[in-house]
GUTORLUM-818638 format. One record per residue (C-alpha): z, y negated, x; residue in three letters. Coordinates in steps of 0.2 Angstrom, whole numbers, plus 5000, padded with zeros to 4 digits. Each point is the difference from the previous one (the first is absolute). Layout:
N
ZYXALA...
This chain:
82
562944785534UNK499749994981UNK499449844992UNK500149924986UNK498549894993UNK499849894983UNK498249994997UNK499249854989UNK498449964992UNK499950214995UNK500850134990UNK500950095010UNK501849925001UNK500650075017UNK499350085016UNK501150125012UNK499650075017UNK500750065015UNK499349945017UNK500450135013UNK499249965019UNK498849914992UNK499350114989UNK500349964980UNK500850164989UNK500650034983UNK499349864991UNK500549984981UNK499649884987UNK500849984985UNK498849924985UNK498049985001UNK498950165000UNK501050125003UNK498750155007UNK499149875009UNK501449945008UNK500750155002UNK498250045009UNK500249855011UNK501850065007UNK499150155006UNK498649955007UNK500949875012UNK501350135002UNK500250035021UNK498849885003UNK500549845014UNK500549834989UNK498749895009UNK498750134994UNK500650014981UNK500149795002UNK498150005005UNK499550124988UNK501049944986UNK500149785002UNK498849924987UNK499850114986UNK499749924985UNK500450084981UNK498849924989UNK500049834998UNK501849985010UNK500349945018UNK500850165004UNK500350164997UNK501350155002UNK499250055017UNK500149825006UNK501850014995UNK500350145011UNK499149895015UNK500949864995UNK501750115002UNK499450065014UNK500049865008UNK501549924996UNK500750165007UNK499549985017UNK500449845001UNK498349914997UNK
């Protein structure tokens, strides 16, 4: 199933994924650091959404309280209903 997520507190302006038996593919964002972000998608490409949400949940940028890959948990998340 693709999802559609609107970040806040970062540059990127949206986050889309597909969650496919539990395993998170094709994710995209649109705005931010674009070959950084890109470099995320892949990474977490094939790997399991509880995984990616461990990995991922926290990260700060800078100074801020999030950051692009704590976006992606965040989404995650609220994807799976938590």
């Amino acid at each position: 199933m693709r999802y559609e997520f609107k970040p806040s507190g970062v540059c990127s302006r949206n986050i889309s994924f597909d969650v496919e038996d539990g395993v998170v593919k094709n994710v995209v964002y649109t705005g931010g650091c674009n070959g950084n972000l890109q470099g995320i998608g892949k990474l977490v490409e094939g790997m399991k959404v509880d995984e990616v949400i461990a990995r991922l949940d926290g990260i700060k940028c800078g100074v801020r309280s999030t950051s692009c890959p704590d976006q992606l948990a965040k989404a995650l998340r609220k994807s799976i209903g938590e």
